[in-house]
py3Dmol code that shows the C-alpha trace and the ligand (Angstrom):
import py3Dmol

protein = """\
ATOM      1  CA  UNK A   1      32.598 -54.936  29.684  1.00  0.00           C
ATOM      2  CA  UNK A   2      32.492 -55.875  33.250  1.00  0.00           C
ATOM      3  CA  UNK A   3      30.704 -54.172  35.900  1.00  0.00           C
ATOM      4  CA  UNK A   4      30.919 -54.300  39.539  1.00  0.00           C
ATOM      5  CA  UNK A   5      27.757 -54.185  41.117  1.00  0.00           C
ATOM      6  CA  UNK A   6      27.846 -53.344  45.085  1.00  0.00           C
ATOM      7  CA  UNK A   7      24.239 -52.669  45.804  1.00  0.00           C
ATOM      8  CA  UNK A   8      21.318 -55.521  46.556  1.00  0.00           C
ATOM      9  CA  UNK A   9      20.294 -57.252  43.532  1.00  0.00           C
ATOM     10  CA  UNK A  10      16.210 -56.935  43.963  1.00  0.00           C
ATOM     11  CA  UNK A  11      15.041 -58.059  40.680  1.00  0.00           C
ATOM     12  CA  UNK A  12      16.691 -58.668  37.376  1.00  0.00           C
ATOM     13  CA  UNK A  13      14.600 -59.355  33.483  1.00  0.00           C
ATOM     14  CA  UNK A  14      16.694 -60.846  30.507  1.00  0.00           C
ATOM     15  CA  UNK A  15      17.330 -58.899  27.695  1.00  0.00           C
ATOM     16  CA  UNK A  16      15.055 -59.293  24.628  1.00  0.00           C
ATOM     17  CA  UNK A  17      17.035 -59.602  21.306  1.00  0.00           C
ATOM     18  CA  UNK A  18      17.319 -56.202  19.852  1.00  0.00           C
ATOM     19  CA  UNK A  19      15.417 -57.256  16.714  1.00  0.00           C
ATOM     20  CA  UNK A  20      12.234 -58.206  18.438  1.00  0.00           C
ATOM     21  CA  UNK A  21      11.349 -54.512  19.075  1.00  0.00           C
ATOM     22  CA  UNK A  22      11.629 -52.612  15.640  1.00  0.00           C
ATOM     23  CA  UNK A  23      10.000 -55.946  14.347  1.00  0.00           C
ATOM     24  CA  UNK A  24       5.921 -54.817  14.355  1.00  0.00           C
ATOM     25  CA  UNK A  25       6.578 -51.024  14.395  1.00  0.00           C
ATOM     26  CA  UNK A  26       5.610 -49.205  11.071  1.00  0.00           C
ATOM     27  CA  UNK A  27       9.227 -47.769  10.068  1.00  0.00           C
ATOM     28  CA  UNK A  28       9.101 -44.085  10.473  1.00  0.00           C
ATOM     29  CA  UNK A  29      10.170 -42.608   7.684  1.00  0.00           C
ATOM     30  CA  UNK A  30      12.502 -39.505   7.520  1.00  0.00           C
ATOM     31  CA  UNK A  31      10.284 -37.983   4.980  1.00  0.00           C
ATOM     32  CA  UNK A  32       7.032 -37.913   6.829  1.00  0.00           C
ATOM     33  CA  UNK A  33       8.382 -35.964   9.857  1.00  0.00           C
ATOM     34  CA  UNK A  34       7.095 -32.872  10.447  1.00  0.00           C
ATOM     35  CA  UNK A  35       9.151 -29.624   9.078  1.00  0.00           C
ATOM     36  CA  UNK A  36      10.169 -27.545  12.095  1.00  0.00           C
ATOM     37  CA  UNK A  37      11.428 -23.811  11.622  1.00  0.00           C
ATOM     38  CA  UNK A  38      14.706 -23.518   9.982  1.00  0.00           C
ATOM     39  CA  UNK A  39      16.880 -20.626   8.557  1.00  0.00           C
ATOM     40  CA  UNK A  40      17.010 -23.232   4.927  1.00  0.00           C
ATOM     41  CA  UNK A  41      13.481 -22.646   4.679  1.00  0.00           C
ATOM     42  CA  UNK A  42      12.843 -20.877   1.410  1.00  0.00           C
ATOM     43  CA  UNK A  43      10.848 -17.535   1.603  1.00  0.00           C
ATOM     44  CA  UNK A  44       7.328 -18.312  -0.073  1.00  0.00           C
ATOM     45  CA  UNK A  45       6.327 -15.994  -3.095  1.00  0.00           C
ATOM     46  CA  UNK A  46       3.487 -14.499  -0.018  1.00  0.00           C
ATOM     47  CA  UNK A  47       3.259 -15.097   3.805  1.00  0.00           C
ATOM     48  CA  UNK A  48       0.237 -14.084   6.127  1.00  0.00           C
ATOM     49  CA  UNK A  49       1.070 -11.213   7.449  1.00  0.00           C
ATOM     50  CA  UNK A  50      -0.639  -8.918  10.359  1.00  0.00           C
ATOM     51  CA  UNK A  51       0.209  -4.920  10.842  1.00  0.00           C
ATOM     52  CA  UNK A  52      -0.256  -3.348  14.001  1.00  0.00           C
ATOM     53  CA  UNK A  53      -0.395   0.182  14.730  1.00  0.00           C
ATOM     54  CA  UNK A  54       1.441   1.744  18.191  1.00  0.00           C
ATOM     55  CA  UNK A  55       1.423   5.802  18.492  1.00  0.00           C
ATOM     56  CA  UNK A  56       3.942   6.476  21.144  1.00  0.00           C
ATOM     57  CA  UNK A  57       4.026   9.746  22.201  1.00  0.00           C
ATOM     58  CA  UNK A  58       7.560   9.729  22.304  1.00  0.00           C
ATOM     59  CA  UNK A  59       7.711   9.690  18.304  1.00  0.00           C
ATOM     60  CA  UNK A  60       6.546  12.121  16.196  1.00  0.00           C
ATOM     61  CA  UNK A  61       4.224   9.918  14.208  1.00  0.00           C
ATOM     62  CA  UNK A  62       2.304   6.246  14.134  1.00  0.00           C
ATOM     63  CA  UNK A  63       4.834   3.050  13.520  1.00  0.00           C
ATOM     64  CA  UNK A  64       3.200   0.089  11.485  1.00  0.00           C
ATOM     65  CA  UNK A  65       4.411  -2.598  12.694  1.00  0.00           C
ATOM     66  CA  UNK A  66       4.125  -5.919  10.395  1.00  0.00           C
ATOM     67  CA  UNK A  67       4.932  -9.684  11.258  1.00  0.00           C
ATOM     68  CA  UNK A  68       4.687 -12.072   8.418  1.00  0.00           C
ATOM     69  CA  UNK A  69       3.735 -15.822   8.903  1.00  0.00           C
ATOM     70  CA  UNK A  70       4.822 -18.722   7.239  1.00  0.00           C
ATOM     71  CA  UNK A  71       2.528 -21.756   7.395  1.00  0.00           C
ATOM     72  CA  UNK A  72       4.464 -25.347   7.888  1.00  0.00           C
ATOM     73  CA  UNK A  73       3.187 -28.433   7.229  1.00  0.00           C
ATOM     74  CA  UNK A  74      -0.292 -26.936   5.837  1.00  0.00           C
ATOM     75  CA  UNK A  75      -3.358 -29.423   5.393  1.00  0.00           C
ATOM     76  CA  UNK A  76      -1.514 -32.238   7.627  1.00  0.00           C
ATOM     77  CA  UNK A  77      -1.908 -32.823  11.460  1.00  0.00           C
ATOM     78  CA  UNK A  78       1.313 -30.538  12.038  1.00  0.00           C
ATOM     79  CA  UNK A  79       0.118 -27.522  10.617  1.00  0.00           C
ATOM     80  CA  UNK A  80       1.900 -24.636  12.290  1.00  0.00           C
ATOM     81  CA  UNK A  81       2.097 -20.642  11.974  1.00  0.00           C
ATOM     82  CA  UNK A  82       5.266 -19.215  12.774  1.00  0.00           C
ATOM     83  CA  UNK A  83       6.636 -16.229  12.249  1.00  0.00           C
ATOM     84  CA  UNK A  84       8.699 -15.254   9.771  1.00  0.00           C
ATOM     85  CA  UNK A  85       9.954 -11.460   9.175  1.00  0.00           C
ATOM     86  CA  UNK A  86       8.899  -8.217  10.917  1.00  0.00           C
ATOM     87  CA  UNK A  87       9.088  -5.302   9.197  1.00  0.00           C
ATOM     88  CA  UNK A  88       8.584  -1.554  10.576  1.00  0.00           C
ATOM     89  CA  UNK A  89       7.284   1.477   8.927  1.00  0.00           C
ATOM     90  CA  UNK A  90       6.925   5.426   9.972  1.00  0.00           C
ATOM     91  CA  UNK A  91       6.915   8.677   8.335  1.00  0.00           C
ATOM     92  CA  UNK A  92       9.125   9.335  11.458  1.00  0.00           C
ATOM     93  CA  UNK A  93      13.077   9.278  10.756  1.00  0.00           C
ATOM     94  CA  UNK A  94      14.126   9.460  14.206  1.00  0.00           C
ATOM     95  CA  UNK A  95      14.661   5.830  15.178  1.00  0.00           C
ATOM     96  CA  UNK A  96      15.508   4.334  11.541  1.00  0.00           C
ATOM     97  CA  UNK A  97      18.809   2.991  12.249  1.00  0.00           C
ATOM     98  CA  UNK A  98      18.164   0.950  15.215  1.00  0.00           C
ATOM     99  CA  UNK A  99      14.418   0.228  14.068  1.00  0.00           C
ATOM    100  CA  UNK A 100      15.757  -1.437  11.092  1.00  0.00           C
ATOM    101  CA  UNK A 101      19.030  -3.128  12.968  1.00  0.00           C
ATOM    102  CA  UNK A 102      16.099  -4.623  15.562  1.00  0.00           C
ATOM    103  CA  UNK A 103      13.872  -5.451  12.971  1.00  0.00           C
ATOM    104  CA  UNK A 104      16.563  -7.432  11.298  1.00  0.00           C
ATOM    105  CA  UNK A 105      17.355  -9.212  14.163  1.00  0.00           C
ATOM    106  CA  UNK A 106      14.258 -10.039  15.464  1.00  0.00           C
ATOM    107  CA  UNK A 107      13.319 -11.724  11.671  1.00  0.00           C
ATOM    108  CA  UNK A 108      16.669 -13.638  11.564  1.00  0.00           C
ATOM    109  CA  UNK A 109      16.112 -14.912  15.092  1.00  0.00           C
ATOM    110  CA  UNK A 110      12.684 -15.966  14.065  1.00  0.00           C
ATOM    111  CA  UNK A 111      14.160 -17.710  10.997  1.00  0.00           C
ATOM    112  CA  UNK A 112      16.212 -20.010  12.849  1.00  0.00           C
ATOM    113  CA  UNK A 113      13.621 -21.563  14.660  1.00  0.00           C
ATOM    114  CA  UNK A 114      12.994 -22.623  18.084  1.00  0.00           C
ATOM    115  CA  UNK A 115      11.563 -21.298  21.052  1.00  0.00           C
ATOM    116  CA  UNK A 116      11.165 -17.483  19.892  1.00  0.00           C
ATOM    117  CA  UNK A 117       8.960 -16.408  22.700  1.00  0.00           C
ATOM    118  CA  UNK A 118      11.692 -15.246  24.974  1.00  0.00           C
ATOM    119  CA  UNK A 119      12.389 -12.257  22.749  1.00  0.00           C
ATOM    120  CA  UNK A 120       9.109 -10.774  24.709  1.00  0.00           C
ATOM    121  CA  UNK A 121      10.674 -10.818  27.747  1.00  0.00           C
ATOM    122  CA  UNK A 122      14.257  -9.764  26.231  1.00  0.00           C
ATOM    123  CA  UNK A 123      12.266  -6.895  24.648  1.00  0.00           C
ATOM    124  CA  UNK A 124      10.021  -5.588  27.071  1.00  0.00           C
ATOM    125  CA  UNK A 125      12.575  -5.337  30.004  1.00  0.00           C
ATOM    126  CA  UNK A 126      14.314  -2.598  27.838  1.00  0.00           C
ATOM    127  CA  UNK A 127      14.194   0.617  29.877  1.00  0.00           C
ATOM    128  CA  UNK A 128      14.472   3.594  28.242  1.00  0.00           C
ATOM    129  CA  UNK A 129      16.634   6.295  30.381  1.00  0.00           C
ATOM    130  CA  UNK A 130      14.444   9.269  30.060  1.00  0.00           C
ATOM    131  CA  UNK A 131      11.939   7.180  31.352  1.00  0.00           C
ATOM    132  CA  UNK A 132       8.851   5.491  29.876  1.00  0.00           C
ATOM    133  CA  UNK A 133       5.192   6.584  28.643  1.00  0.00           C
ATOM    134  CA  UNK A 134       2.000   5.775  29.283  1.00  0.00           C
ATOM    135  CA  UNK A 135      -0.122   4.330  25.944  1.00  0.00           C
ATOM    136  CA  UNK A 136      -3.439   5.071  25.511  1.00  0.00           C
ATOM    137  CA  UNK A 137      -5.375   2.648  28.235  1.00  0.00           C
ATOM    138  CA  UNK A 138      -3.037   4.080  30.270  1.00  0.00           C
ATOM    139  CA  UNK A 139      -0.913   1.224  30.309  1.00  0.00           C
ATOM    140  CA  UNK A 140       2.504   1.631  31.285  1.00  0.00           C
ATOM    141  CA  UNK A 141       5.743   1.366  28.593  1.00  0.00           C
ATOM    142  CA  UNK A 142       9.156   1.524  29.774  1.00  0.00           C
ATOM    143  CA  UNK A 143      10.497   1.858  26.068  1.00  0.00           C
ATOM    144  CA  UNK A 144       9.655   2.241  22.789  1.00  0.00           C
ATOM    145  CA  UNK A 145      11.367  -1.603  22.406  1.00  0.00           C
ATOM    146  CA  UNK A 146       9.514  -2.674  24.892  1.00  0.00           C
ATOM    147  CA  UNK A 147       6.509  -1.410  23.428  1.00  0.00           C
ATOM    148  CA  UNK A 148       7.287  -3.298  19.942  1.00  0.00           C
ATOM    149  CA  UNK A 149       8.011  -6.168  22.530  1.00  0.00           C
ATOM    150  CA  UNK A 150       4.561  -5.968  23.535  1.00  0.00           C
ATOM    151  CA  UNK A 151       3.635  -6.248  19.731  1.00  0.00           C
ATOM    152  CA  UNK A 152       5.167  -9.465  19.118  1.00  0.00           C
ATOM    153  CA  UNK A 153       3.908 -10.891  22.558  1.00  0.00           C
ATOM    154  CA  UNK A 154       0.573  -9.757  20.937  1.00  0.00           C
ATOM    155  CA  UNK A 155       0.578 -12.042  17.459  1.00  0.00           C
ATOM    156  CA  UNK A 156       2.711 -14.716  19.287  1.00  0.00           C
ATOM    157  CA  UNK A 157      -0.673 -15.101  21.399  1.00  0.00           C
ATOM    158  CA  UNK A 158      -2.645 -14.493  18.507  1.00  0.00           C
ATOM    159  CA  UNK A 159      -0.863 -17.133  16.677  1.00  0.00           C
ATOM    160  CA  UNK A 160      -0.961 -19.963  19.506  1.00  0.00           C
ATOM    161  CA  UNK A 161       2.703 -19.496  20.542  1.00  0.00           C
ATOM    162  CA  UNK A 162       2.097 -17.969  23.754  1.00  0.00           C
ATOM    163  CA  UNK A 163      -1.052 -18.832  25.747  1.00  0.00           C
ATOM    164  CA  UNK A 164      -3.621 -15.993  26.106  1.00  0.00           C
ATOM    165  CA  UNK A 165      -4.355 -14.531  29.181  1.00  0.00           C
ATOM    166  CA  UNK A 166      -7.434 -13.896  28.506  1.00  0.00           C
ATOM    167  CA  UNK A 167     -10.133 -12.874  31.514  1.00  0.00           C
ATOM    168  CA  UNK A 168     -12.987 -15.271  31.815  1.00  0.00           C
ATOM    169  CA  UNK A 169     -16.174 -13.640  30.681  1.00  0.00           C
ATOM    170  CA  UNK A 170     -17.079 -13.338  34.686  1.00  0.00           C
ATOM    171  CA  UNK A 171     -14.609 -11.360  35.758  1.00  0.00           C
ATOM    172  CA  UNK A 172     -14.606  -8.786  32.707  1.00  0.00           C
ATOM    173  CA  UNK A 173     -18.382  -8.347  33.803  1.00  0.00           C
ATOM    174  CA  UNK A 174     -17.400  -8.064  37.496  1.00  0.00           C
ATOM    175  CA  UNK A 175     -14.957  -5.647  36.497  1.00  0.00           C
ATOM    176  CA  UNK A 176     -16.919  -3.591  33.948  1.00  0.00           C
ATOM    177  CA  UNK A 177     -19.733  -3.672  37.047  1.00  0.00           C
ATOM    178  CA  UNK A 178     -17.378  -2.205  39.629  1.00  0.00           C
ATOM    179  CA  UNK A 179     -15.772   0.431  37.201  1.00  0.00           C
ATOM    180  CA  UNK A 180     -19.749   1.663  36.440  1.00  0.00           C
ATOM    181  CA  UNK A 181     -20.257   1.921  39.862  1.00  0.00           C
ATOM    182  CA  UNK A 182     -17.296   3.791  40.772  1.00  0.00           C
ATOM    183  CA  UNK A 183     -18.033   6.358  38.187  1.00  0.00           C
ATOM    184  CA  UNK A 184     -21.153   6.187  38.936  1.00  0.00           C
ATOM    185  CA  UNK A 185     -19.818   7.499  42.840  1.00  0.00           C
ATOM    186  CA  UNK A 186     -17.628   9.832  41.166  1.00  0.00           C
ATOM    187  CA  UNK A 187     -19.917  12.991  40.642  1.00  0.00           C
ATOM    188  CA  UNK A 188     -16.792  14.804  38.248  1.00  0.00           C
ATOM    189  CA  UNK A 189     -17.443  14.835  34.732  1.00  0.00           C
ATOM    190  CA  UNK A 190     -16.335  11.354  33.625  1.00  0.00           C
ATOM    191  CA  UNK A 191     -18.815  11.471  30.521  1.00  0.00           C
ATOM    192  CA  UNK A 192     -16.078  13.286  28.007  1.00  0.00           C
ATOM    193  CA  UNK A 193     -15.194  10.760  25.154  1.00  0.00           C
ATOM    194  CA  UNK A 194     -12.663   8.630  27.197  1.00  0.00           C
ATOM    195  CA  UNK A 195     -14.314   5.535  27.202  1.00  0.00           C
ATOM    196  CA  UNK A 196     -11.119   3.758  26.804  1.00  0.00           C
ATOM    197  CA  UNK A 197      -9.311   5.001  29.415  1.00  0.00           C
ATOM    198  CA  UNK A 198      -9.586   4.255  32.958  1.00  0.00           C
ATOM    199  CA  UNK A 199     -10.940   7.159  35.694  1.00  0.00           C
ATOM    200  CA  UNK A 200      -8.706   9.875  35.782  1.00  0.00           C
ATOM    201  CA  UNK A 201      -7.769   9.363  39.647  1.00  0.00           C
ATOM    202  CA  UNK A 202      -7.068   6.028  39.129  1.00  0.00           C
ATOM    203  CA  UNK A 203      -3.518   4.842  40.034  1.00  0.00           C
ATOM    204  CA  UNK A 204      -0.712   2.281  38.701  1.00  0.00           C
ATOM    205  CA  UNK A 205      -1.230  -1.275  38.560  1.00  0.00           C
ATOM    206  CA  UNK A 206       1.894  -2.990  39.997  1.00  0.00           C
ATOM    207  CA  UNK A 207       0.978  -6.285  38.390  1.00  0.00           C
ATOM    208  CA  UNK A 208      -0.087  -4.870  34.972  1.00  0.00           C
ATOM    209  CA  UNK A 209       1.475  -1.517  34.638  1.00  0.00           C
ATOM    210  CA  UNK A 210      -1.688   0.331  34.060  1.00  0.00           C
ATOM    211  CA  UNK A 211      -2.872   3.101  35.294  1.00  0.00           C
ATOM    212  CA  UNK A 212      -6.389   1.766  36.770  1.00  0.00           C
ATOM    213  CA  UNK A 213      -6.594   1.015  40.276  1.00  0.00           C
ATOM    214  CA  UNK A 214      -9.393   2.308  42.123  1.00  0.00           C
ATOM    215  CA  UNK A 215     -10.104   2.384  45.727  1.00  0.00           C
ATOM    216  CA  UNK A 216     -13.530   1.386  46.235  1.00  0.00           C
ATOM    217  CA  UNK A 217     -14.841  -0.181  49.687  1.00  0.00           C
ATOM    218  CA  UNK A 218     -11.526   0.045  51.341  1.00  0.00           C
ATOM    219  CA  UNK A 219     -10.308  -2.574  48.592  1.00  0.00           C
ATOM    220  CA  UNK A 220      -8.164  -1.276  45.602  1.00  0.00           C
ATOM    221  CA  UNK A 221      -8.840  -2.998  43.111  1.00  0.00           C
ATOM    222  CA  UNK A 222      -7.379  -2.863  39.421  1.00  0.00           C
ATOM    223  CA  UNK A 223      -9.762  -2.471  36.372  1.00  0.00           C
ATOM    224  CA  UNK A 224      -7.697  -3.784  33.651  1.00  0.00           C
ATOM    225  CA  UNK A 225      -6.083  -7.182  35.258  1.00  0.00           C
ATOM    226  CA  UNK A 226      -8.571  -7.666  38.602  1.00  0.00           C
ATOM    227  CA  UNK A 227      -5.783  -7.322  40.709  1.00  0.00           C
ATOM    228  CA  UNK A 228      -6.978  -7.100  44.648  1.00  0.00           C
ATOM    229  CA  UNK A 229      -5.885  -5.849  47.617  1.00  0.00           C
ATOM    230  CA  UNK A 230      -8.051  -5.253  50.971  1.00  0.00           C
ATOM    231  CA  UNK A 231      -6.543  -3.090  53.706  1.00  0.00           C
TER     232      UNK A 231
END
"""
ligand_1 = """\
1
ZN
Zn -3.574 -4.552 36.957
"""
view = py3Dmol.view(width=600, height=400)
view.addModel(protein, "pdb")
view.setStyle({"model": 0}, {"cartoon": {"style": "trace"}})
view.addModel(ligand_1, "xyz")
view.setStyle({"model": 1}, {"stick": {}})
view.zoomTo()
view.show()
């Protein structure tokens, strides 16, 4: 093969033998590579499995919602825990046929392997047309898919596939601080059993979509992510 080069030669090294370089490498062997997710992968007689519990007030009663894990490579260096199936369960009859079309879906896609994590994002950017709901928290779901999205974003953090965005212990005090304070400067009755929610006059979060910004100081300032804003 000929080529033409028309630039500058600057420099120029001459071309080891090809043999010299696989010559003091261990061989890899096919074997000994790790096993990566793959629809072939046989279902194991049990899998890890973790059920979580959403009540949205849009259905009737509590879905169980269960992702199984299937552990790859256990006891070597490439251990992993990936999901496997998802399964869904309510006494509710409402939203079987698409619950169980979804669920299908979601467990085959997980089955093939890959990158799963952008079903989060696929899932939680469902809107619902009658408009969302607010969870208990008061954290704001467009959908009930987006909800279960919020579910699987859940274990794939639990699980090490998505990184945690987890508050440094300073800022949950700083935030538990201001919150006491400004119920503290709220006279009302704030001592009825709603410890998890966030002060009634508190408004929505348009970073985390939860109902908890207070205005304290001229700053509002939101209780659940930290969010800021002087003015
Ligand atoms: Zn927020």
């Amino acid at each position: 093969m000929t080529v033409k080069i028309s630039n500058k030669i600057v420099g120029y090294r001459v071309k080891k033998a090809d043999t010299s370089a696989s010559e003091h490498q261990v061989p890899v062997q096919a074997d000994t590579k790790p096993v990566q997710m793959n629809e072939y992968i046989e279902r194991p007689d049990f899998l890890l499995g973790t059920t979580y519990k959403i009540k949205p007030p849009i259905a009737e009663h509590a879905m169980y919602i269960t992702i199984n894990d299937i552990l790859l490579n256990e006891d070597t260096d490439h251990e992993s825990r990936q999901p496997y199936e998802v399964f869904i369960n309510s006494k509710s009859m409402e939203h079987f046929q698409w619950v169980i079309a979804l669920t299908r879906v979601i467990s085959a896609v997980f089955r093939k392997g890959g990158d799963v994590t952008f079903l989060v994002e696929e899932l939680r950017s469902v809107y619902d047309p009658n408009g969302g709901y607010f969870k208990k928290g008061g954290v704001f779901m467009p959908s009930l898919v987006a909800e279960i999205g919020a579910v699987i974003e859940k274990h794939l953090k639990a699980i090490g596939l998505l990184e945690s965005d987890e508050m440094s212990e300073t800022t949950k005090r700083i935030l538990a601080e201001k919150r006491a304070e400004f119920e503290a400067s709220q006279s009302a009755a704030t001592n009825d059993d709603t410890s998890n929610d966030y002060p009634a006059n508190a408004t929505m979060c348009g970073k985390c979509s939860t109902k908890a910004v207070i205005v304290m100081d001229g700053c509002a300032t939101c209780l659940s992510c930290g969010d800021s804003k002087c003015g």
